[in-house]
LUMMAR-157329 format. One record per residue (C-alpha): chain; x, y, z; residue number from 1; residue in three letters. Coordinates in nm, 2 decimals, always signed. Each point is the difference from the previous one (the first is absolute). Layout:
BEGIN
<"A", <X, Y, Z>, NUM, "ALA">;
...
//
This chain:
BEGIN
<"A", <+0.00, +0.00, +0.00>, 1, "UNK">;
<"A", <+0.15, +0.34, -0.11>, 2, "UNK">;
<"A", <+0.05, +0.29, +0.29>, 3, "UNK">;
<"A", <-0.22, +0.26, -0.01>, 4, "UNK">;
<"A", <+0.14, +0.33, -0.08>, 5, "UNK">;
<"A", <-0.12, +0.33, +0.05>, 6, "UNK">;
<"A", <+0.16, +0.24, -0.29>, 7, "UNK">;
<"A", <-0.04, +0.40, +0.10>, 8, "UNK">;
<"A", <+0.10, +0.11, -0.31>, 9, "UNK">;
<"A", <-0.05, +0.00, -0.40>, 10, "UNK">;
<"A", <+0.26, -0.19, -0.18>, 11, "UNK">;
<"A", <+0.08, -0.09, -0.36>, 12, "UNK">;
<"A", <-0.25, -0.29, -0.10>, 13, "UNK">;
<"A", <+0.32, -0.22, -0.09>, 14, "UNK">;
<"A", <+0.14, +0.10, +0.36>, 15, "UNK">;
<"A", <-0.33, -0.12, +0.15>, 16, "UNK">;
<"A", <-0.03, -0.30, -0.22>, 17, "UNK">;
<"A", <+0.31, -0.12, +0.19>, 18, "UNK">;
<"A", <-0.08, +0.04, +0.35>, 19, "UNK">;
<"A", <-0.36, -0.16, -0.12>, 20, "UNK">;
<"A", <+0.14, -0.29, -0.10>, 21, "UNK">;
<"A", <+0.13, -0.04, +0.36>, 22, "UNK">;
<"A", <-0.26, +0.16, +0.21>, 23, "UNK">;
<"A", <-0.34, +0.04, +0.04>, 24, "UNK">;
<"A", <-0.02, +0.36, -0.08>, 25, "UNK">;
<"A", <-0.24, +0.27, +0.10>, 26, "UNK">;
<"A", <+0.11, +0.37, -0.10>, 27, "UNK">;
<"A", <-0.15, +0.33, +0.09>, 28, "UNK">;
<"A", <+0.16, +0.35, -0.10>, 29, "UNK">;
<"A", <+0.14, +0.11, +0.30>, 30, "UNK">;
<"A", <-0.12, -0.12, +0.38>, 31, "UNK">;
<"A", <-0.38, +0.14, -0.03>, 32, "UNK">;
<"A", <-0.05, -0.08, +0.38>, 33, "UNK">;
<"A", <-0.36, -0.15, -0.08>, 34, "UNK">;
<"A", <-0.15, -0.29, +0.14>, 35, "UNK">;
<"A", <+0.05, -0.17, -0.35>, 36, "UNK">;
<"A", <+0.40, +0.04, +0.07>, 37, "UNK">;
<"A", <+0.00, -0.12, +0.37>, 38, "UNK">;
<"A", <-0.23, -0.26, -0.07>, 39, "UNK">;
<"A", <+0.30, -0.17, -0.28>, 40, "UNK">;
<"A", <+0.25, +0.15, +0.24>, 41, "UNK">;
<"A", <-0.11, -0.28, +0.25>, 42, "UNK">;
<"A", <+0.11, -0.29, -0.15>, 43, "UNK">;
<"A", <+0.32, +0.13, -0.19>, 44, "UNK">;
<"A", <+0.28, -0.17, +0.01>, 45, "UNK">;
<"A", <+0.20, +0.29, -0.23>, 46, "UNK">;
<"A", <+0.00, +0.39, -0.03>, 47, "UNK">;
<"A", <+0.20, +0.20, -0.30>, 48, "UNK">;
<"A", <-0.05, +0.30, -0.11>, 49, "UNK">;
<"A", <+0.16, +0.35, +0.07>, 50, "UNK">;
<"A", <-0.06, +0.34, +0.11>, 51, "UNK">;
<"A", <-0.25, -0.02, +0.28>, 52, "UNK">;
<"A", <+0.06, -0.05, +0.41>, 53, "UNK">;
<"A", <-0.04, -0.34, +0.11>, 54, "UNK">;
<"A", <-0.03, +0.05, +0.38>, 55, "UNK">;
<"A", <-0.06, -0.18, +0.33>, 56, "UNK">;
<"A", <-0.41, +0.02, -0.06>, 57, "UNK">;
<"A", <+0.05, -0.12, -0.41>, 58, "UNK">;
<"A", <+0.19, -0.27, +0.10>, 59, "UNK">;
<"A", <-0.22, -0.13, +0.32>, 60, "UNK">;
<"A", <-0.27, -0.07, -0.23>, 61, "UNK">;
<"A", <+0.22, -0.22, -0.24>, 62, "UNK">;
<"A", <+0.04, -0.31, +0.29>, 63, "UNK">;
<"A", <+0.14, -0.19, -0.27>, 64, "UNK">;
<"A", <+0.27, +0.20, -0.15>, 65, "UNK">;
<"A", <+0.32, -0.23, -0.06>, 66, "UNK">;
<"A", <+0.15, +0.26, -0.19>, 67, "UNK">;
<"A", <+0.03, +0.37, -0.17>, 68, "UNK">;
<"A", <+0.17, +0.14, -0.29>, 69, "UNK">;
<"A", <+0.02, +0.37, -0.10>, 70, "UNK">;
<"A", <+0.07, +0.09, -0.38>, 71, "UNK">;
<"A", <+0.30, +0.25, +0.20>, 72, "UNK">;
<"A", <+0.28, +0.04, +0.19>, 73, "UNK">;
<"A", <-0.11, +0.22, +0.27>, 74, "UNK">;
<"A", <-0.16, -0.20, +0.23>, 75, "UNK">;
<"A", <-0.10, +0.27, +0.27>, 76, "UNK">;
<"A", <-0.39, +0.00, -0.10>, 77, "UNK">;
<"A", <-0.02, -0.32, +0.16>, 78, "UNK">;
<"A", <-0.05, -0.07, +0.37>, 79, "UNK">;
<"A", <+0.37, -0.20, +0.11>, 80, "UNK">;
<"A", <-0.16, -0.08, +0.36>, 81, "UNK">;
<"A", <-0.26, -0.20, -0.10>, 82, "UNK">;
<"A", <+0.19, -0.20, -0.26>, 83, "UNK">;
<"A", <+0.24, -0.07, +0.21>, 84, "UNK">;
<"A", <-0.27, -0.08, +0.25>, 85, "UNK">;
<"A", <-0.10, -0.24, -0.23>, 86, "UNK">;
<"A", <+0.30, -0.12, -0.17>, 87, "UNK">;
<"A", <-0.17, +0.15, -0.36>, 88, "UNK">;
<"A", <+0.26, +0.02, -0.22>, 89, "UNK">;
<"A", <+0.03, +0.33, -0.20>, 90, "UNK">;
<"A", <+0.14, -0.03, -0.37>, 91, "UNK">;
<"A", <+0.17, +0.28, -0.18>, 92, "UNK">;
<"A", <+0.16, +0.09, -0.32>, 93, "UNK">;
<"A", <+0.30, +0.10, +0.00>, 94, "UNK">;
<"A", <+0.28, +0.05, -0.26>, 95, "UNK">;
<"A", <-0.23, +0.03, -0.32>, 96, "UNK">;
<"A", <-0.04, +0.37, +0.12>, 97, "UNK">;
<"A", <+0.34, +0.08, +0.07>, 98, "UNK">;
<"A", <+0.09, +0.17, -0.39>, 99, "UNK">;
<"A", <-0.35, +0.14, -0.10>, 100, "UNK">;
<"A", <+0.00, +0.18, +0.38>, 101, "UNK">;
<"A", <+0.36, +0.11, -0.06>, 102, "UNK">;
<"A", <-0.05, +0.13, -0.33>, 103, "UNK">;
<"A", <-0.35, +0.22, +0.17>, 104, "UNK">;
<"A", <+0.22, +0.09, +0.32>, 105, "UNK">;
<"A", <+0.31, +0.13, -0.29>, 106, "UNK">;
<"A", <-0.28, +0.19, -0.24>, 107, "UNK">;
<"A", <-0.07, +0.23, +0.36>, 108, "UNK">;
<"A", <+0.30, +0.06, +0.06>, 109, "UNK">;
<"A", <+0.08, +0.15, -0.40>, 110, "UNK">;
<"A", <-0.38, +0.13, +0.01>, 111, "UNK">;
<"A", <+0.14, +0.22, +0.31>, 112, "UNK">;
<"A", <+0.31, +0.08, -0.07>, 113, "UNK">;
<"A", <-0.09, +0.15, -0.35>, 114, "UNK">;
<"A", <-0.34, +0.17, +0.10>, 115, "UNK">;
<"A", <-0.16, -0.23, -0.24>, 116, "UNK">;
<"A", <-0.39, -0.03, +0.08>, 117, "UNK">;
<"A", <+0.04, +0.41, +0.09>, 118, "UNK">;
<"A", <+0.16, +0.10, -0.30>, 119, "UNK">;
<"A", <-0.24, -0.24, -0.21>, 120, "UNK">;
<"A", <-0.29, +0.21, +0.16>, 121, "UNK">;
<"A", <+0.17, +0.30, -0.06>, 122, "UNK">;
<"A", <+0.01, -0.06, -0.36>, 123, "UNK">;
<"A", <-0.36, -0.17, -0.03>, 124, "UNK">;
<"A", <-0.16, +0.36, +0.17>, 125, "UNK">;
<"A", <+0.19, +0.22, -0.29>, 126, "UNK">;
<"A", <+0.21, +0.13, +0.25>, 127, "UNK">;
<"A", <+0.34, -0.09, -0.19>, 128, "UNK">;
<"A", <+0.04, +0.31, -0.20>, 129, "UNK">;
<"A", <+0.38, +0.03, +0.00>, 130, "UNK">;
<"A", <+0.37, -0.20, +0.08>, 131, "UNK">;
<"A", <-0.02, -0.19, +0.31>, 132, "UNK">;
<"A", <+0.20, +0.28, +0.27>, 133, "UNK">;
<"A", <+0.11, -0.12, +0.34>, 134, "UNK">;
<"A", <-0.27, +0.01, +0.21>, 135, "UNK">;
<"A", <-0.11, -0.31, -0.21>, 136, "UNK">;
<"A", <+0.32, -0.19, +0.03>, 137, "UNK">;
<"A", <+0.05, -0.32, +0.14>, 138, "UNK">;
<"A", <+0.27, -0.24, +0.14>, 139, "UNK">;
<"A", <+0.22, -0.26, -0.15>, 140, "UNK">;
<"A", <-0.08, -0.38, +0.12>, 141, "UNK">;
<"A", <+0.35, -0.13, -0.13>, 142, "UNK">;
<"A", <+0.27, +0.02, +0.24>, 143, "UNK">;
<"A", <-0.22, +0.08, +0.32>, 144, "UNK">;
<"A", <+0.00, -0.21, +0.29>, 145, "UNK">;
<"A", <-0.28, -0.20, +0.07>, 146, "UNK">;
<"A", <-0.07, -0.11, +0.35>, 147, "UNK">;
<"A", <-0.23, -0.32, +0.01>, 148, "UNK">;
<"A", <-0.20, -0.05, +0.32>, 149, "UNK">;
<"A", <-0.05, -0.38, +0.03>, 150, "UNK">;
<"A", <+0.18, -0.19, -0.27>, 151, "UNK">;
<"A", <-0.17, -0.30, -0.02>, 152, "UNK">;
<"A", <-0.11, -0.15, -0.34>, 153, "UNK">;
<"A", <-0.17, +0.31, -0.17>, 154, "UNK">;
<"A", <+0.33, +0.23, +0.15>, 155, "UNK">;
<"A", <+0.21, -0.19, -0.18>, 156, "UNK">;
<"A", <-0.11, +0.00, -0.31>, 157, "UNK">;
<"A", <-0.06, +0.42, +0.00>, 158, "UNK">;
<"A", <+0.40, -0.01, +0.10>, 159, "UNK">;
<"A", <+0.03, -0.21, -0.27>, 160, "UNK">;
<"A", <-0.14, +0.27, -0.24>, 161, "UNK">;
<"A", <+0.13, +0.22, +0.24>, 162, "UNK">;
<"A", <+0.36, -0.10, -0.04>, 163, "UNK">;
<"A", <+0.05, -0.14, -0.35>, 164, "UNK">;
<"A", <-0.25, +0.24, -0.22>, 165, "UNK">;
<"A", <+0.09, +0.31, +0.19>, 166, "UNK">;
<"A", <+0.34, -0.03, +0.22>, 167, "UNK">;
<"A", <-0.16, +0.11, +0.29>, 168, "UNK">;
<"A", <+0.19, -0.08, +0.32>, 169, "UNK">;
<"A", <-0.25, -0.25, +0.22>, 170, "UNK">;
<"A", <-0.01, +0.04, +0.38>, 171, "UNK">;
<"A", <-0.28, -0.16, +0.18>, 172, "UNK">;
<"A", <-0.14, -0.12, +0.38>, 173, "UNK">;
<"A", <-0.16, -0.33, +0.08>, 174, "UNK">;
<"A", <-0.04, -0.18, +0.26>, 175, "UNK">;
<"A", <+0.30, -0.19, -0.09>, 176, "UNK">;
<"A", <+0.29, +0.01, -0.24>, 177, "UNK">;
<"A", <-0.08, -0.13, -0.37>, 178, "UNK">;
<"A", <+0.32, -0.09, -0.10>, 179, "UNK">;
<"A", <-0.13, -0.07, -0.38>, 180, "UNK">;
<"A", <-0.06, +0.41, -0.05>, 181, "UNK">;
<"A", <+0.37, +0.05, +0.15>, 182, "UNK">;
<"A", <+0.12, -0.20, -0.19>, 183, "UNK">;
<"A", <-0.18, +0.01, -0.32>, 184, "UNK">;
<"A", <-0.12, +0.41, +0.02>, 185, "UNK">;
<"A", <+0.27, +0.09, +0.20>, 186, "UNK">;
<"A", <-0.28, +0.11, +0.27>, 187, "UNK">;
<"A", <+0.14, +0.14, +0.34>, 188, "UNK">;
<"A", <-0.19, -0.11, +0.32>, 189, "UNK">;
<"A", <-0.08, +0.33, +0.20>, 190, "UNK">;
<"A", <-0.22, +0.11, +0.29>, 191, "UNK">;
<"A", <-0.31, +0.16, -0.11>, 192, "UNK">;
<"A", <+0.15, +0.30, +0.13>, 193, "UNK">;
<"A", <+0.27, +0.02, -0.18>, 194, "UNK">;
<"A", <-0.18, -0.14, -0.33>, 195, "UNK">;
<"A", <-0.33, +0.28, +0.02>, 196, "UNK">;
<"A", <+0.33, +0.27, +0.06>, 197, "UNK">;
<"A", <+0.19, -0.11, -0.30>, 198, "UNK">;
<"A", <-0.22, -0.13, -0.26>, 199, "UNK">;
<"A", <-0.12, +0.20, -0.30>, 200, "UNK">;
<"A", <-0.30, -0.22, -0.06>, 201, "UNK">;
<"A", <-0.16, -0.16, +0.33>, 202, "UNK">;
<"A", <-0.22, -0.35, -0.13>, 203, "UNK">;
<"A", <-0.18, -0.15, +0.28>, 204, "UNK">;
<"A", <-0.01, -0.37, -0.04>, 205, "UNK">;
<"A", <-0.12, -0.20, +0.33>, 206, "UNK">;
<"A", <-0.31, -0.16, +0.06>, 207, "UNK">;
<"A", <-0.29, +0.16, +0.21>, 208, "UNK">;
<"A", <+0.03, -0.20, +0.35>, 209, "UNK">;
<"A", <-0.04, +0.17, +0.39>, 210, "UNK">;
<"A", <+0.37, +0.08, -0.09>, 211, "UNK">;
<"A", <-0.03, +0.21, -0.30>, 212, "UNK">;
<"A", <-0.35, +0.19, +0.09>, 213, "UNK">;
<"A", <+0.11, +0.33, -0.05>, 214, "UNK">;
<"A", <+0.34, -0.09, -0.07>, 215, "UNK">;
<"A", <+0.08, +0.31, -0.17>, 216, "UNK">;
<"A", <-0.15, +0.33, +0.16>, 217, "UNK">;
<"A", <+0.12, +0.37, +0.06>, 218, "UNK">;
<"A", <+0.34, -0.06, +0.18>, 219, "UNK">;
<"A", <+0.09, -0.22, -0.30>, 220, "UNK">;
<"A", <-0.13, +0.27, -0.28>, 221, "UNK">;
<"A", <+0.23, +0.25, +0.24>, 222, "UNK">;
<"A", <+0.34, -0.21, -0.09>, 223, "UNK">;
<"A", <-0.03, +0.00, -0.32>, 224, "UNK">;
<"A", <+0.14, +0.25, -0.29>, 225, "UNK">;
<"A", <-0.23, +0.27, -0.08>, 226, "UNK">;
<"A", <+0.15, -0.12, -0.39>, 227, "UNK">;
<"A", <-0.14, -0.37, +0.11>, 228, "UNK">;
<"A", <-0.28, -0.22, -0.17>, 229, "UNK">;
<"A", <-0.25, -0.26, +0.20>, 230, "UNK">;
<"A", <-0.13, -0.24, -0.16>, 231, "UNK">;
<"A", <-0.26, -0.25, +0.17>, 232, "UNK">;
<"A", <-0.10, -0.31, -0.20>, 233, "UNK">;
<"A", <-0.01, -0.21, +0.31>, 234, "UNK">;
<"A", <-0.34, +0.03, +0.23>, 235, "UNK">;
<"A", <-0.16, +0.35, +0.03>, 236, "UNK">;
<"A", <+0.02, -0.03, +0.44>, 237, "UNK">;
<"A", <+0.37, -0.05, -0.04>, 238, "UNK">;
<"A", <+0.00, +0.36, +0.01>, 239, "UNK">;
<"A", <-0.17, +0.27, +0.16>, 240, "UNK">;
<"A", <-0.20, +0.18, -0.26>, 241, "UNK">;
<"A", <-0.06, +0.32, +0.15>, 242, "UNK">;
<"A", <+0.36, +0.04, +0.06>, 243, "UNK">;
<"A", <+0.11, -0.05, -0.33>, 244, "UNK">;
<"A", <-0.30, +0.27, -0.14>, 245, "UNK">;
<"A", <+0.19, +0.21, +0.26>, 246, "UNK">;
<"A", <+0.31, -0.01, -0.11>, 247, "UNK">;
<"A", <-0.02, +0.00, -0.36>, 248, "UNK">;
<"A", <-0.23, +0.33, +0.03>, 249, "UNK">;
<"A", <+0.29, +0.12, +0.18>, 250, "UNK">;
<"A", <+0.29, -0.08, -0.20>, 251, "UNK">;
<"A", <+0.12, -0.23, +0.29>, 252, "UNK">;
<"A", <+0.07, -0.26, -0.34>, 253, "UNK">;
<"A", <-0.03, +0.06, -0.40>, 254, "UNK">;
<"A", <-0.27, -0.24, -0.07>, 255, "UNK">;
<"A", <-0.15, -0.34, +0.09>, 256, "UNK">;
<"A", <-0.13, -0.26, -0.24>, 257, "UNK">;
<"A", <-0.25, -0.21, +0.16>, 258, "UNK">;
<"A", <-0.20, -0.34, -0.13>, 259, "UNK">;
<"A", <-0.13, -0.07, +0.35>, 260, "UNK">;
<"A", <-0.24, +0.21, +0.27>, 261, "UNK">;
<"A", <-0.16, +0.00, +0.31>, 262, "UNK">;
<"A", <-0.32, -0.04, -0.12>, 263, "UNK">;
<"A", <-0.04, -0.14, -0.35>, 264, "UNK">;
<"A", <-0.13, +0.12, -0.23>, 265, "UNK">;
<"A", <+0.14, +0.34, +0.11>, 266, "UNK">;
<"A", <-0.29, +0.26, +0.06>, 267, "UNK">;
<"A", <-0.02, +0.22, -0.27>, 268, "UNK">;
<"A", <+0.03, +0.28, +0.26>, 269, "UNK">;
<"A", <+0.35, -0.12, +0.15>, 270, "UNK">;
<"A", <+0.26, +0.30, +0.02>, 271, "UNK">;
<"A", <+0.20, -0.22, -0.19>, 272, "UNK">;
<"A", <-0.23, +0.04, -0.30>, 273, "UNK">;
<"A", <+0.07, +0.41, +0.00>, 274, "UNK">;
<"A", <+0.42, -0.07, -0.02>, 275, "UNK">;
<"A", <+0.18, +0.03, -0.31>, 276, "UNK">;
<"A", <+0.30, -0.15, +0.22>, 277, "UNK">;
<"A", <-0.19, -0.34, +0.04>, 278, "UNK">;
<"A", <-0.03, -0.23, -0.26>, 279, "UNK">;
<"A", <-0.32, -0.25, +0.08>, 280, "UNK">;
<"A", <-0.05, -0.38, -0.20>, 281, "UNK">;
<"A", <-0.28, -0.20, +0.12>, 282, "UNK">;
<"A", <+0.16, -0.30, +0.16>, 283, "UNK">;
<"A", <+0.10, -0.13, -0.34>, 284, "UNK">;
<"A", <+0.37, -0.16, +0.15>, 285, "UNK">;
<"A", <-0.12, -0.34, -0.19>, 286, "UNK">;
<"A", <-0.27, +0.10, -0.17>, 287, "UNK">;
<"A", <+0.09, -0.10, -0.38>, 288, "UNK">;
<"A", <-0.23, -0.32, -0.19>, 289, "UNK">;
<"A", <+0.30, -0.22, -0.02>, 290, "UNK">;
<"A", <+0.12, +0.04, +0.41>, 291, "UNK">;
<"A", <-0.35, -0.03, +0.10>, 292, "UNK">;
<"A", <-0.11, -0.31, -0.14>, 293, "UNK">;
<"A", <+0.35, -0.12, +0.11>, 294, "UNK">;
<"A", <-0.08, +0.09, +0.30>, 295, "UNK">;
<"A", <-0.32, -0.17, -0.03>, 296, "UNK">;
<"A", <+0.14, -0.34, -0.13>, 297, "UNK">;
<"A", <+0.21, +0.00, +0.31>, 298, "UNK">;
<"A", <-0.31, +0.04, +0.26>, 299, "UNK">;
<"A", <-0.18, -0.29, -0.16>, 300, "UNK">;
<"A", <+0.32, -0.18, +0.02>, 301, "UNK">;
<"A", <+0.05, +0.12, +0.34>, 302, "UNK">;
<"A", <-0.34, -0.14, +0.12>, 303, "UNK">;
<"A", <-0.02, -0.31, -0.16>, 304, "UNK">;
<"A", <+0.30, -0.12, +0.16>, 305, "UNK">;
<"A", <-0.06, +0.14, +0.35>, 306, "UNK">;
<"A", <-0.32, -0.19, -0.03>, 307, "UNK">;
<"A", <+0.21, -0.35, -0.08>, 308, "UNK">;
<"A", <+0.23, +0.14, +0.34>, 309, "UNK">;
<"A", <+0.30, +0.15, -0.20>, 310, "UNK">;
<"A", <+0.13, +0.30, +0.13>, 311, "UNK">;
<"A", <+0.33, -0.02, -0.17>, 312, "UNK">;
<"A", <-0.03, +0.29, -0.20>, 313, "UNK">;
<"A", <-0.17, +0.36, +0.08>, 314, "UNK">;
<"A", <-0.15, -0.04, +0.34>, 315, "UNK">;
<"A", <+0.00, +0.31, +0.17>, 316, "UNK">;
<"A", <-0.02, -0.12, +0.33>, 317, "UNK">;
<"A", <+0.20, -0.36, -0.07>, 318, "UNK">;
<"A", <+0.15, +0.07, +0.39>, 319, "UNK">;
<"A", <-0.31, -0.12, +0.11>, 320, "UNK">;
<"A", <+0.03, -0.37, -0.10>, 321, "UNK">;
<"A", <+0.27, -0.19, +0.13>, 322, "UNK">;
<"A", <+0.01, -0.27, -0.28>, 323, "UNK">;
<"A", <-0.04, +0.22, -0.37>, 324, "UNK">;
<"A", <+0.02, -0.24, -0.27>, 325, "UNK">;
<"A", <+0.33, -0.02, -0.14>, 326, "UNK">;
//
């Protein structure tokens, strides 16, 4: 008898065809929170999907739940306690992200440096009516150091680009040293004091955890270069918001590229939306057709054999099983 799966998202046809051929499958767009969804939720065996909080009063009214898999990497939507409660194992997708979030994370940091979406504006209104003077200058990418906050998978491959396409010098601060980016980038391991204090472009790269709420708030914007660029492609509560609006109205930092907010979709009356200095994508890190259904592939994947009991690959909580499958 196949496991019954609850699917929380719309997927290809031949993506669904796959994970049907495994599971009994019963889809909705999104989690509705009827009594049509609860009632399936009761007997499931399976959840995937993405983009919606699966928390501790979701997830008592799934009894059965052996297992979850999110079509992301983030995994903070999801209530740890519980699973871990529960021994639910979480499945994840990492790695087929890594280039396509890179390549967005590398497109703020040119968009910023060269004025790009207010310049493009500019010349949309009519308002280019002679050469481009100073006051619409930007800055050169190549040659500028880039401090990476976090270098885990996606870091690496923006020092990568970084590095190789633009001879940037690479310093970074992680929990611990990654030897690869010292190696292979030359990256130096600094304090994030010493990193925010030296580095031309600031990319946050960490996770959203109790650790990183607010990671990055006034006294960090203050040790910075007033010549410096922030870019956020990480979680939008990484930082605190209404001290980056502060100090970019203030000059405290040249600009900020951001993919990620607070609350998302941003407000259409956020301060942020009145900057020229701030250069806004809507949390499009992964979002092109051939990551995403890679991305996809790899949740069904993920679930199917988390509901056979392997958790060799992509659990995001795998320290909560003694015996993973090998």
């Amino acid at each position: 008898m196949k496991p019954k799966v609850l699917l929380y998202k719309r997927i290809p046809e031949q993506a669904l065809a796959k994970l049907q051929a495994q599971c009994d499958v019963v889809s909705f767009d999104g989690i509705p929170h009827s009594t049509e969804f609860y009632r399936e939720l009761a007997d499931a065996q399976g959840l995937i999907g993405s983009s919606a909080v699966i928390n501790h009063p979701l997830l008592k009214k799934a009894p059965k739940l052996k297992a979850i898999s999110t079509i992301s990497v983030g995994t903070d939507q999801f209530d740890h306690d519980y699973l871990a409660s529960h021994q639910i194992p979480l499945m994840h997708t990492p790695n087929v992200l890594n280039e396509t979030t890179a390549d967005t994370i590398f497109t703020l940091i040119m968009c910023t440096a060269r004025r790009a979406v207010e310049l493009t504006n500019m010349v949309k209104q009519g308002n280019w009516t002679s050469s481009i003077k100073e006051p619409h200058f930007g800055t050169d990418v190549h040659g500028k150091t880039l401090g990476i906050i976090g270098m885990g998978r996606i870091g690496e491959a923006l020092a990568k680009r970084a590095h190789f396409g633009f001879d940037m010098p690479i310093q970074y601060c992680n929990r611990s040293r990654n030897m690869k980016a010292e190696h292979t980038y030359n990256a130096t391991y600094l304090d994030m004091g010493n990193l925010l204090a030296s580095s031309d472009f600031v990319c946050v790269m960490t996770p959203l955890t109790p650790d990183t709420h607010k990671l990055i708030g006034a006294n960090e914007f203050a040790k910075m270069k007033k010549s410096a660029i922030f870019i956020n492609a990480s979680r939008g509560k990484v930082i605190d918001e209404t001290a980056l609006i502060e100090a970019l109205e203030r000059g405290e930092i040249r600009a900020a590229g951001l993919d990620v907010f607070e609350v998302e979709p941003l407000p259409a009356d956020s301060p942020l939306c009145q900057l020229n200095n701030a250069v806004l994508f809507p949390h499009i890190g992964s979002a092109t057709a051939e990551t995403r259904l890679k991305m996809i592939e790899c949740a069904i994947d993920n679930l199917i054999n988390a509901l056979k009991g392997d958790l060799s690959k992509n659990c995001a909580n795998a320290h909560l099983f003694i015996n993973p499958t090998d």
